[in-house]
C-alpha positions as CSV (number, residue, x, y, z in Angstrom):
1,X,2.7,-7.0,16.2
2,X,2.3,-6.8,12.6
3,X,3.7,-3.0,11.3
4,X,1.6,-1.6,8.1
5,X,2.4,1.5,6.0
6,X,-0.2,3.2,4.2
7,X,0.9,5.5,1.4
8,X,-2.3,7.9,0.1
9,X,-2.4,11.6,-1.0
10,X,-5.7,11.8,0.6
11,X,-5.5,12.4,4.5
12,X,-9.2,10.7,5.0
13,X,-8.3,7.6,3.5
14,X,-5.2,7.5,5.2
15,X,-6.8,8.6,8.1
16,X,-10.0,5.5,7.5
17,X,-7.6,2.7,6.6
18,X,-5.1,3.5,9.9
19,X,-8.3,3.4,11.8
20,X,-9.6,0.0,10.9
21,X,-6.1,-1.3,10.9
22,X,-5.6,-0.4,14.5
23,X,-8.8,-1.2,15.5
24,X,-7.9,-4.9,14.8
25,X,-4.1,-4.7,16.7
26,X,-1.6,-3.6,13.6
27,X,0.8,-1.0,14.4
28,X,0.3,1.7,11.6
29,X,3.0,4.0,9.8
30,X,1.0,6.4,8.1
31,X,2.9,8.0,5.2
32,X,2.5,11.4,3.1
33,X,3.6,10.7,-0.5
34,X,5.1,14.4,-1.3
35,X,8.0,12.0,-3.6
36,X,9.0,8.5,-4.5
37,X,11.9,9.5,-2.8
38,X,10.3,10.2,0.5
39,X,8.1,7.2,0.4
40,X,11.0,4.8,-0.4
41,X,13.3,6.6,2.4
42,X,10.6,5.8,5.0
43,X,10.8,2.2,4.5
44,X,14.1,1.1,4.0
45,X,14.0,3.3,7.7
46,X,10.8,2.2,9.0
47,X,10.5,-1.7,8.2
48,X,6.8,-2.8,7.5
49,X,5.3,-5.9,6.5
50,X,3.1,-4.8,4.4
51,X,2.5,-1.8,2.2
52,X,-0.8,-0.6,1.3
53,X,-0.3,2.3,-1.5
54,X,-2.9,4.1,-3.5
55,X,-2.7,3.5,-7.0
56,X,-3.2,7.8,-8.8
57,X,-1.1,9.9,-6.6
58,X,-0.1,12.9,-8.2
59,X,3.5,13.2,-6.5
60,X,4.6,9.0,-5.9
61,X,2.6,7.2,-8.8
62,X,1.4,3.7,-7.6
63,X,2.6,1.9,-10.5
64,X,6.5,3.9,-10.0
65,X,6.4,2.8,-6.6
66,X,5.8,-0.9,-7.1
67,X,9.0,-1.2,-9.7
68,X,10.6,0.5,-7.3
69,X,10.2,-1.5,-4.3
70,X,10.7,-4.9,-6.7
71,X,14.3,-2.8,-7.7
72,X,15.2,-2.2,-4.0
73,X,16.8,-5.2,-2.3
74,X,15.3,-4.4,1.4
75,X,12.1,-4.1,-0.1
76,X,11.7,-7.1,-3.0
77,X,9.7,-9.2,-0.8
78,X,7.3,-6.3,1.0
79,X,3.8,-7.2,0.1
80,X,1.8,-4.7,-1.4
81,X,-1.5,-4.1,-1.8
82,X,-3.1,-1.5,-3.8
83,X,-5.9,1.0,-3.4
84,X,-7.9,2.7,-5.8
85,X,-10.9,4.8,-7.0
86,X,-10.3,3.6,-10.9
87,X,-10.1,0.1,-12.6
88,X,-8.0,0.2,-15.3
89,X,-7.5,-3.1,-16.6
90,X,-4.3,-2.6,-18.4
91,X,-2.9,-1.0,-15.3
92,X,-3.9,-4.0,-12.9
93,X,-2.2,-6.4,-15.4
94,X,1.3,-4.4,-15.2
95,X,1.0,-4.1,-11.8
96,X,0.3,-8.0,-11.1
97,X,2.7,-8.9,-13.5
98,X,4.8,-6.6,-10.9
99,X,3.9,-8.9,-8.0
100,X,1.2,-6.5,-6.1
101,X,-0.4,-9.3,-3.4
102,X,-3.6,-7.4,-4.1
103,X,-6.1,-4.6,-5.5
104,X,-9.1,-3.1,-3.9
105,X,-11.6,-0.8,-5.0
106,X,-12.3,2.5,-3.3
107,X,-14.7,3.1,-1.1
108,X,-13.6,0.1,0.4
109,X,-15.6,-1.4,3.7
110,X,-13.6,-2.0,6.6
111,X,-14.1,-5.5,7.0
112,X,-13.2,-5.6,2.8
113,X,-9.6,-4.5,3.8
114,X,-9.3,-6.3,6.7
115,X,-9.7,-9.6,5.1
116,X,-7.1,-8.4,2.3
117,X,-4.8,-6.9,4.4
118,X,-5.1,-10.9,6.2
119,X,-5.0,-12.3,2.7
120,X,-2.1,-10.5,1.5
121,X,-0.1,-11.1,5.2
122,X,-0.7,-14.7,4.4
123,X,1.6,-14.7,1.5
């Protein structure tokens, strides 16, 4: 079974993504981004195979949470794939450049996700 963690201030997008993750057999770890520290503790602890992180979160930035996943040796090779309600070009360059397997939109459809969340599993 293939683990996710999503990582969103926002309960209901937490709340929508776990939902049409689960719907289609992934084991979801939802998490609460109240600091990088937190987020990062959770999973070295909790291994996942994929991340899924909002990009503008007031307490874990997006962008802060990508270097520091590519700095941490147990989680250089976690795919990530980022959410977000903004496009801001320069941003998306940094965090490609960074290795992100992907970058969605919000609102994002289900089946949207789904087929990135496959994409980016895929490798």
């Amino acid at each position: 079974m293939t683990r996710i963690a999503i990582v969103d201030d926002s309960r209901l997008v937490r709340a929508f993504v776990a939902g049409a993750l689960r719907a289609k057999g992934n084991e979801v770890v939802e998490v609460e981004p109240t600091s990088l520290f937190e987020v990062l503790r959770v999973l070295r602890e909790t291994p996942v195979d994929l991340l899924v992180a909002d990009f503008l979160m007031p307490d874990c930035p997006g962008e802060s949470l990508v270097r520091a996943c590519r700095e941490d040796h147990a989680l250089l090779e976690l795919p990530i794939l980022m959410l977000s309600a903004h496009r801001d070009d320069d941003s998306l360059i940094r965090l490609q450049q960074l290795g992100i397997s992907g970058f969605l939109l919000k609102p994002v459809e289900a089946p949207v996700l789904v087929a990135k969340v496959a994409e980016a599993l895929a490798g």
